[in-house]
N, CA, C and O of each residue as an XYZ file, in Angstrom:
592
protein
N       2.531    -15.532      5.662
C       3.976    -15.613      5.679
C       4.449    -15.494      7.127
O       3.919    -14.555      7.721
N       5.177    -16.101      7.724
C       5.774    -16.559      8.969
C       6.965    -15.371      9.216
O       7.765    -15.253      8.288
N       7.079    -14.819      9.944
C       8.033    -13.869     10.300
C       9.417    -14.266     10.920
O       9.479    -15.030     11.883
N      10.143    -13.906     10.532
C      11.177    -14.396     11.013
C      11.709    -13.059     12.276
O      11.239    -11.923     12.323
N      12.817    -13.645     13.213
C      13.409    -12.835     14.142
C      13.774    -11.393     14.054
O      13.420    -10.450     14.762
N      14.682    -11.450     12.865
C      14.608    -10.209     11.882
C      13.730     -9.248     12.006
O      13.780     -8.104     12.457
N      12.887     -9.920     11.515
C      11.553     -9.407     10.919
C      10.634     -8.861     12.202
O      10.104     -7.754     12.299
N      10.615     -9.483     12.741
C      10.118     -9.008     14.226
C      10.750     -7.636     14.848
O      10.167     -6.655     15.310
N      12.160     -7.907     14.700
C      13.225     -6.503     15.059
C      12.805     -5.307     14.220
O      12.621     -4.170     14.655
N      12.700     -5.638     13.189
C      12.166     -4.022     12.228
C      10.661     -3.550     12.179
O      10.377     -2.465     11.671
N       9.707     -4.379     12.711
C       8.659     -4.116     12.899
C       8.010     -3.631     14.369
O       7.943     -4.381     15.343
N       7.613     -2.441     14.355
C       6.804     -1.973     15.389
C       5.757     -1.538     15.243
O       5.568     -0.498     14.612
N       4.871     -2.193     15.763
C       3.385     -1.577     16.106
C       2.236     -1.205     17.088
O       2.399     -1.940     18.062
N       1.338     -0.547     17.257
C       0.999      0.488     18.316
C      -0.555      0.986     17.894
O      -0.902      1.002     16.713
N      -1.116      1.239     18.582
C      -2.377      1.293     18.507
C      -2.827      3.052     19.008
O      -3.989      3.432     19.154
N      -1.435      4.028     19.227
C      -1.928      4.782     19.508
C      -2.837      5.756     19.165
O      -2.649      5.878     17.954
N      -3.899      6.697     19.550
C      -4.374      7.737     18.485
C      -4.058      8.558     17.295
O      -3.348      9.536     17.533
N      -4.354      8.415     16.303
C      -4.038      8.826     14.893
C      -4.872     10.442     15.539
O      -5.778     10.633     16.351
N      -3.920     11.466     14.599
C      -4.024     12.845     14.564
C      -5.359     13.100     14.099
O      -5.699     12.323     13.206
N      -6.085     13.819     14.381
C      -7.368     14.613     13.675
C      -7.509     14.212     12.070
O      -8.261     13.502     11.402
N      -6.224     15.170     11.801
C      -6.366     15.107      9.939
C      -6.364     13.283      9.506
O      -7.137     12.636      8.798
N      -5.589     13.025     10.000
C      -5.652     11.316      9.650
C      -6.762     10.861      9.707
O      -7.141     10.182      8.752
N      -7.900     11.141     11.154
C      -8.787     10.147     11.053
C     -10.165     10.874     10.214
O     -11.239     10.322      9.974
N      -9.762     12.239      9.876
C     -10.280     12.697      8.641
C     -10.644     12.458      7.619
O     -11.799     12.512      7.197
N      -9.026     11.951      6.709
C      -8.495     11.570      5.668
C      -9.204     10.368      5.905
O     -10.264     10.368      5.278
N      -8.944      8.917      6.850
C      -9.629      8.121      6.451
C     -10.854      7.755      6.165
O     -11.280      6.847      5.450
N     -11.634      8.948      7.108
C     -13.436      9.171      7.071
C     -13.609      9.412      5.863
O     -14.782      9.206      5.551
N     -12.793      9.859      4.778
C     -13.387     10.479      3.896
C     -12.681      9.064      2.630
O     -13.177      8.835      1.527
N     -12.059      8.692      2.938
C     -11.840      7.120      1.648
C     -12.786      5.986      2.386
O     -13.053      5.015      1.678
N     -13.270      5.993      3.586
C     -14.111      5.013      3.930
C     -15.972      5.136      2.871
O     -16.795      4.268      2.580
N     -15.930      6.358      2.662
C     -17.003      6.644      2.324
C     -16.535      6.897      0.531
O     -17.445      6.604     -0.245
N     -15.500      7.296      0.016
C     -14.920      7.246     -1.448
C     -13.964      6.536     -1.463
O     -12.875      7.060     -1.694
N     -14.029      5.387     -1.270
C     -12.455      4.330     -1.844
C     -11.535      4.870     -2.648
O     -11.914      5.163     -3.782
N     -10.300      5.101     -2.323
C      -9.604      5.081     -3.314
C      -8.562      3.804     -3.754
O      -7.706      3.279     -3.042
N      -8.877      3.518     -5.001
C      -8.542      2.028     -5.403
C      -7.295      2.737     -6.197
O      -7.265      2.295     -7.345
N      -6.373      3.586     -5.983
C      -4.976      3.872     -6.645
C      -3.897      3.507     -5.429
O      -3.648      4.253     -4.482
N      -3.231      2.012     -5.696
C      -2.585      1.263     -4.746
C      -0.864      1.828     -5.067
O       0.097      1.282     -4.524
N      -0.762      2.709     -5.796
C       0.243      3.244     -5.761
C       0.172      4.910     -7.008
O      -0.663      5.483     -7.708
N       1.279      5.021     -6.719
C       1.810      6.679     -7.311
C       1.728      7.024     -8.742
O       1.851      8.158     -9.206
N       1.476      5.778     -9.490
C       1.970      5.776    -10.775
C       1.558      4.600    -11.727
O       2.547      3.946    -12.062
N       0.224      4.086    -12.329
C       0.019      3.253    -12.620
C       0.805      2.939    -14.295
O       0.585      3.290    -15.454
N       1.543      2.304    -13.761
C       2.502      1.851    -15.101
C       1.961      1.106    -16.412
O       2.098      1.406    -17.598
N       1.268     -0.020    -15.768
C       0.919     -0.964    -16.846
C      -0.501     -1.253    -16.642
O      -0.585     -1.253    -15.414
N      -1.955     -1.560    -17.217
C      -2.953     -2.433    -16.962
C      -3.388     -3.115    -18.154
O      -3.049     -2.756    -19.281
N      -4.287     -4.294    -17.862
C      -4.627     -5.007    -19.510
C      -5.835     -5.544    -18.513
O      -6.094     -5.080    -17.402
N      -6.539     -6.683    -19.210
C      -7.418     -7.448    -18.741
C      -7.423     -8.365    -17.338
O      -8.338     -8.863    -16.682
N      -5.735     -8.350    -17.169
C      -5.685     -9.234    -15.896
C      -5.260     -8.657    -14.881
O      -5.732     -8.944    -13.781
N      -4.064     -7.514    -15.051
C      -3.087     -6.999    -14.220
C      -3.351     -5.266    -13.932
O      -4.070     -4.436    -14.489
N      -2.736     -5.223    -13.195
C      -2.411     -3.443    -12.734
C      -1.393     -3.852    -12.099
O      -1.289     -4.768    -11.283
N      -0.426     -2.931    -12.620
C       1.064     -2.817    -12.285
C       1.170     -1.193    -12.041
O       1.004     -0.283    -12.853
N       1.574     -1.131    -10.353
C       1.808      0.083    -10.079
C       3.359      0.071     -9.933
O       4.189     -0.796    -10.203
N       3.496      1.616     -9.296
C       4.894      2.070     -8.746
C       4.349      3.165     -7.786
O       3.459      3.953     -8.106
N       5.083      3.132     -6.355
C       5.392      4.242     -5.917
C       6.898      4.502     -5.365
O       7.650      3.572     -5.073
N       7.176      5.579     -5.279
C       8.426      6.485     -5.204
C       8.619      7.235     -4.401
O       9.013      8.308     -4.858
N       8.482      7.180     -2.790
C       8.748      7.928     -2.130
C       9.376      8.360     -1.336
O       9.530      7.840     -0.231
N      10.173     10.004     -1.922
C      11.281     10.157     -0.961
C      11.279     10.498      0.512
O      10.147     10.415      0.987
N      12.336     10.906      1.488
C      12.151     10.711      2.608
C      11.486     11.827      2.967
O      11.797     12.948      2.565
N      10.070     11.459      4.123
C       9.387     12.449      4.438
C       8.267     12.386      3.795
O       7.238     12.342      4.470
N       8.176     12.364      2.302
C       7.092     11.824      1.676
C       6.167     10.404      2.015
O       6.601      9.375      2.532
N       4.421     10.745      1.449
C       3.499      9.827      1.822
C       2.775      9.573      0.855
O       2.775     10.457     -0.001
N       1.992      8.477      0.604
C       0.777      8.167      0.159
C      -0.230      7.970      0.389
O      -0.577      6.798      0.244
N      -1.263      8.958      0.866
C      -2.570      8.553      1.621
C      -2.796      7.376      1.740
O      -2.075      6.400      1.534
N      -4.425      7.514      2.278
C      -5.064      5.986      2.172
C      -5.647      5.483      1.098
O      -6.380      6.208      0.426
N      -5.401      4.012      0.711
C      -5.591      3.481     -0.781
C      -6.618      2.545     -0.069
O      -6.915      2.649      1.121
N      -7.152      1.575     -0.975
C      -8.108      0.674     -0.451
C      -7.456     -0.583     -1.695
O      -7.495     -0.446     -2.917
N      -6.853     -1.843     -0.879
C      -6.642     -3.338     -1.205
C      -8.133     -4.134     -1.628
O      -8.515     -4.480     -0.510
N      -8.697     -4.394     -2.150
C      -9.655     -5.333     -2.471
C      -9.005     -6.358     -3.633
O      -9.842     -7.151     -4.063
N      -7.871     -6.466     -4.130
C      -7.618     -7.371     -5.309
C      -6.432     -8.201     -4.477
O      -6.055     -7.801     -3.376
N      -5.994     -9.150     -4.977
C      -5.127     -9.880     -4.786
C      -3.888     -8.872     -5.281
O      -3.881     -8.129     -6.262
N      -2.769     -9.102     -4.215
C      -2.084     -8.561     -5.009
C      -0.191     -8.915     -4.738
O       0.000     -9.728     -3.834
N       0.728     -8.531     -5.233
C       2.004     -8.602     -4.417
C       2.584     -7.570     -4.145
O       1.646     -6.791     -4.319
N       3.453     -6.922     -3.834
C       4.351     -5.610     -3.769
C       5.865     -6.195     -3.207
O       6.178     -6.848     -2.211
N       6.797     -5.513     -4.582
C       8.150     -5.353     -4.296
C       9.545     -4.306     -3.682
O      10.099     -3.366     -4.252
N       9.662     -4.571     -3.084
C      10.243     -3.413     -2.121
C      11.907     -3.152     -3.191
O      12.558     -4.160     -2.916
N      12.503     -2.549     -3.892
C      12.827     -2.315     -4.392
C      14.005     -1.802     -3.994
O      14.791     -2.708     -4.272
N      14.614     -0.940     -3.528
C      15.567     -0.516     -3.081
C      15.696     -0.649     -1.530
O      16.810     -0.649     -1.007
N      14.392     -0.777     -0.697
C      14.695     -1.002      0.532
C      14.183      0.414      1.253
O      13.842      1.407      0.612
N      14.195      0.314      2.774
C      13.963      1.578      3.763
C      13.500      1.298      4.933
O      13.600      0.249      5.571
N      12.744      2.739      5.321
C      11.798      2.421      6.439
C      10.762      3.461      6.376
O      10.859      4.659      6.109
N       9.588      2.619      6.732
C       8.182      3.059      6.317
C       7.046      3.009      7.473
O       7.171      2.112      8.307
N       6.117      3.760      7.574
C       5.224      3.714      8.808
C       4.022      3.818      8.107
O       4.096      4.681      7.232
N       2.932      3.250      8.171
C       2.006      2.890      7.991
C       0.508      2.927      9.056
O       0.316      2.233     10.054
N      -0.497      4.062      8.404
C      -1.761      3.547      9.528
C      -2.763      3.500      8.341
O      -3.195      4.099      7.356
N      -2.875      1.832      9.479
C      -3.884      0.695      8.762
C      -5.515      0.673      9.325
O      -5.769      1.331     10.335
N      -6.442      0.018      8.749
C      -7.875      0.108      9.134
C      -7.896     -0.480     10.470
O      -8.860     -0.141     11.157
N      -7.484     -0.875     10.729
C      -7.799     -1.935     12.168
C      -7.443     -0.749     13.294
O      -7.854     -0.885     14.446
N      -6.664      0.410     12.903
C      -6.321      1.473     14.145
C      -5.030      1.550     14.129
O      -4.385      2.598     14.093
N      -4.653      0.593     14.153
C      -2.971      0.484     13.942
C      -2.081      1.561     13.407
O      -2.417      2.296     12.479
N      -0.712      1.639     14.147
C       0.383      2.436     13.681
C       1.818      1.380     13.108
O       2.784      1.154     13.837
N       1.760      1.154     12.512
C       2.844      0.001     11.930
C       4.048      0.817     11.675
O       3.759      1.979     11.390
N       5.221      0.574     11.690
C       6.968      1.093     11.733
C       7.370     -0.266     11.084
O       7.176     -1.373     11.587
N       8.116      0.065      9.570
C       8.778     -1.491      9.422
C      10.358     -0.629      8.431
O      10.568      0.499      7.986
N      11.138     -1.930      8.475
C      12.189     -1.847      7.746
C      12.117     -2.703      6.613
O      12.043     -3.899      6.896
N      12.119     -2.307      4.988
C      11.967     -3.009      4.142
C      13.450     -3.319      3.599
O      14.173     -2.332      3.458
N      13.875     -4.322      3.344
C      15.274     -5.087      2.383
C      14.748     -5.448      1.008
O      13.801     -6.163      0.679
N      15.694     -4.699      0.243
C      15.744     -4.626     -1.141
C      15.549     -6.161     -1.786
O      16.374     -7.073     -1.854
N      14.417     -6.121     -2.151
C      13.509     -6.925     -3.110
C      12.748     -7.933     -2.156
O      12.310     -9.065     -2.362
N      12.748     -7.322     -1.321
C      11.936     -8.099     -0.175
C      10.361     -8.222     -0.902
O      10.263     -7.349     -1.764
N       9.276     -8.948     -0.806
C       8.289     -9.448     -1.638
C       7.336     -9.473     -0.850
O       7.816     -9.340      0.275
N       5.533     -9.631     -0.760
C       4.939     -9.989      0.061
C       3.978    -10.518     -1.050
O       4.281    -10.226     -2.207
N       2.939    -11.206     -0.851
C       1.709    -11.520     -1.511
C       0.326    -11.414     -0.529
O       0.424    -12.005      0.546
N      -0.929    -10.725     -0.798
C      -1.502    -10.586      0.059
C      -2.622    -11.069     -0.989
O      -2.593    -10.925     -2.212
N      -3.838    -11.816     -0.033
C      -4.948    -12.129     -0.752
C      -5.854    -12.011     -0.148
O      -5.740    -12.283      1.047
N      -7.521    -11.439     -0.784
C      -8.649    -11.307     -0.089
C      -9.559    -11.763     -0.590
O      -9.605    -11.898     -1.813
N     -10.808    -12.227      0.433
C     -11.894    -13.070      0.152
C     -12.826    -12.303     -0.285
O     -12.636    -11.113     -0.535
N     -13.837    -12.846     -0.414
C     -15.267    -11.664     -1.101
C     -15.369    -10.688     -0.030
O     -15.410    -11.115      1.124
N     -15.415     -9.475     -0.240
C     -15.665     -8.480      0.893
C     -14.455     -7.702      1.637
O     -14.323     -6.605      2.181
N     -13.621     -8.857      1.375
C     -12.355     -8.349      2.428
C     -11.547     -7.345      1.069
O     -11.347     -7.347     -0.146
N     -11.254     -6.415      2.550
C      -9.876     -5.548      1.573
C      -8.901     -4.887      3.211
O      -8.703     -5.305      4.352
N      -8.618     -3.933      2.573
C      -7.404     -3.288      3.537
C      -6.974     -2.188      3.157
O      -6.220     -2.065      2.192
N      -7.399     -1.235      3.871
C      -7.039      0.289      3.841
C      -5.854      0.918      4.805
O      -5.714      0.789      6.021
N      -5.153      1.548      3.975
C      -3.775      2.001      4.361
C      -3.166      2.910      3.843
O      -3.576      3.270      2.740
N      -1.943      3.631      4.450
C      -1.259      5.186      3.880
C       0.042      4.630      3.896
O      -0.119      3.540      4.445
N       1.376      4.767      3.576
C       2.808      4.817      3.915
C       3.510      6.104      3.555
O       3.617      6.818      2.558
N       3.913      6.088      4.721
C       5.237      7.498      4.660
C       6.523      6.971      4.676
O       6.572      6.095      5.539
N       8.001      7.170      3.882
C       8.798      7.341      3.904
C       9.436      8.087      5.511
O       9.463      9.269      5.854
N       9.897      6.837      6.243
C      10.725      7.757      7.228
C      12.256      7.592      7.693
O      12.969      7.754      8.684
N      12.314      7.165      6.353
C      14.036      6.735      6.532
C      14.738      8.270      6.029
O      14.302      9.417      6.127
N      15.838      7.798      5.535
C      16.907      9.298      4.632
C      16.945      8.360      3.322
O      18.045      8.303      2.773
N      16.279      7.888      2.956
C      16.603      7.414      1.475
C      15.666      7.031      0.436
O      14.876      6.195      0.875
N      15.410      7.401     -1.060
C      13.764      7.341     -1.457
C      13.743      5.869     -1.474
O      14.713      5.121     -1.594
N      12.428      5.538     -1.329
C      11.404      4.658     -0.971
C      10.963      4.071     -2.649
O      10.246      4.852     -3.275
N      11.234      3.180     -3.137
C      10.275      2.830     -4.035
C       9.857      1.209     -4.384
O      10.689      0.305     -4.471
N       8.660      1.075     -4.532
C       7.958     -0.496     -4.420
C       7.081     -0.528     -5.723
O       6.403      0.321     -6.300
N       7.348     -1.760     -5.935
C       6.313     -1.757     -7.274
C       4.858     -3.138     -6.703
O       5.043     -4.137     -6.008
N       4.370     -2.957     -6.931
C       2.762     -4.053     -6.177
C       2.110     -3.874     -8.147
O       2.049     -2.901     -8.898
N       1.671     -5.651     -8.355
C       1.045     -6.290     -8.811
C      -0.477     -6.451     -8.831
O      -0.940     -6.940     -7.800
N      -0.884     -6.306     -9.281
C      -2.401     -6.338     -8.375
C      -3.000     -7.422     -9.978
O      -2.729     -7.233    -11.164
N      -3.880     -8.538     -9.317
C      -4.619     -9.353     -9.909
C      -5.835     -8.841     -9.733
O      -6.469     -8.561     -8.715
N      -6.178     -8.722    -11.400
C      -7.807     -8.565    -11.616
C      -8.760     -9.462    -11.476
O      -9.901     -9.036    -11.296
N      -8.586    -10.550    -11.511
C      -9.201    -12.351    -11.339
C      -9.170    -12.579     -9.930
O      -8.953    -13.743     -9.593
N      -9.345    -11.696     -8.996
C      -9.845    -12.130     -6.995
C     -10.850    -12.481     -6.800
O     -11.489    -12.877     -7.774
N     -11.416    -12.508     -5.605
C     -12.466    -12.793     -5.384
C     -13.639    -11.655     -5.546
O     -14.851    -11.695     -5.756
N     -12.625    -10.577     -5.334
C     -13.591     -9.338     -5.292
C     -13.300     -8.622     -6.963
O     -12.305     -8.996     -7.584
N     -14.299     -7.548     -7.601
C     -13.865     -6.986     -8.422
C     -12.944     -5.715     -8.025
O     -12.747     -5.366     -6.861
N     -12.344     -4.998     -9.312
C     -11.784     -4.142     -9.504
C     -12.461     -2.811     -9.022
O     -13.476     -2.623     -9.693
N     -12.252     -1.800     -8.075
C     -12.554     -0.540     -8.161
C     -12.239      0.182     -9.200
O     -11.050      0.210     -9.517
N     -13.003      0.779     -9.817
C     -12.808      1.705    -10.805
C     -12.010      2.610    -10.766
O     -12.155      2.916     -9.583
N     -10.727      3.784    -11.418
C     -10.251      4.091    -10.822
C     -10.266      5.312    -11.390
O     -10.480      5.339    -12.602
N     -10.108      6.233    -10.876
C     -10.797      7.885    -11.540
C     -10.555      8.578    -12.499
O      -9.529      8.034    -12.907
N     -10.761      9.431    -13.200
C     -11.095     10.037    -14.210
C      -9.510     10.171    -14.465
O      -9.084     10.406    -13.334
N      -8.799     10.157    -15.030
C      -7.314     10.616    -15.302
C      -6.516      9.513    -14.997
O      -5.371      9.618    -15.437
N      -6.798      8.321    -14.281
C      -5.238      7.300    -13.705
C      -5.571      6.445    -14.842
O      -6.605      5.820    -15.081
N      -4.415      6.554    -15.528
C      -3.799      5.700    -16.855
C      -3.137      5.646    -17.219
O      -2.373      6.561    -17.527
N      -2.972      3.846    -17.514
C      -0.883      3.691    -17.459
C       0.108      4.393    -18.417
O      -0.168      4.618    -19.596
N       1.009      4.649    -17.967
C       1.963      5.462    -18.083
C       2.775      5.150    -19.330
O       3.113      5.859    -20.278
N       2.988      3.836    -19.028
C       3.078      3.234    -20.362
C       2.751      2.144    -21.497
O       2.059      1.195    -21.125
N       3.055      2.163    -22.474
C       2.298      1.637    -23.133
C       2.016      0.184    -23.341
O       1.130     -0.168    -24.120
């Protein structure tokens, strides 16, 4: 997806050193994936996982691990900071129902955290396709959709 001017303005990113505990936290999902791409798994069947997360300001979601195809809907909107596998410190501004689609090849995925750093809660719902290139991570003893 092509960025527009906008889009460029709300996005900042930076390569500076991530804190101790961070590069902790990620040492330790590099070696245990965690395949829970959001807060709240709402829906799954044979094809789909339909998450939600909800987070208010100040609030985070560790690091998850992307291996499925997937989309995420930005829902009410904000601003969110993000550190990604590549080292990266990402800063973005999301607009309400703003959309993305992300897809990966055999092998490929993408590990990442988001914090809420606006004044207003945060919530996105992401799609995730079971039919990628890669399979499904299993996902741990207790995450099951919420509803029916």
């Amino acid at each position: 997806m092509a960025m527009t001017m906008s889009d460029k303005a709300a996005l900042t990113k930076d390569h500076a050193p991530w804190s101790a505990e961070l590069q902790a936290e990620f040492a330790r999902e590099a070696s245990n994936p965690n395949p829970c791409v959001g807060s709240m798994l709402l829906s799954e069947n044979e094809k789909l996982r339909v998450w939600m997360i909800k987070l208010s300001p100040g609030e985070r979601i560790g690091f998850h691990r992307h291996v499925l195809d997937y989309f995420w809907t930005s829902v009410n909107g904000g601003r969110g900071r993000q550190h990604v596998h590549d080292g990266s410190t990402v800063e973005y501004t999301y607009q309400p129902g703003e959309t993305r689609h992300e897809t990966y090849g055999p092998g490929e995925y993408k590990v990442h955290d988001l914090t809420n750093i606006g004044d207003t809660d945060m919530i996105f719902m992401t799609v995730e396709t079971k039919q990628s290139a890669n399979k499904p991570l299993p996902l741990p003893a207790g995450v099951t959709a919420q509803a029916a």
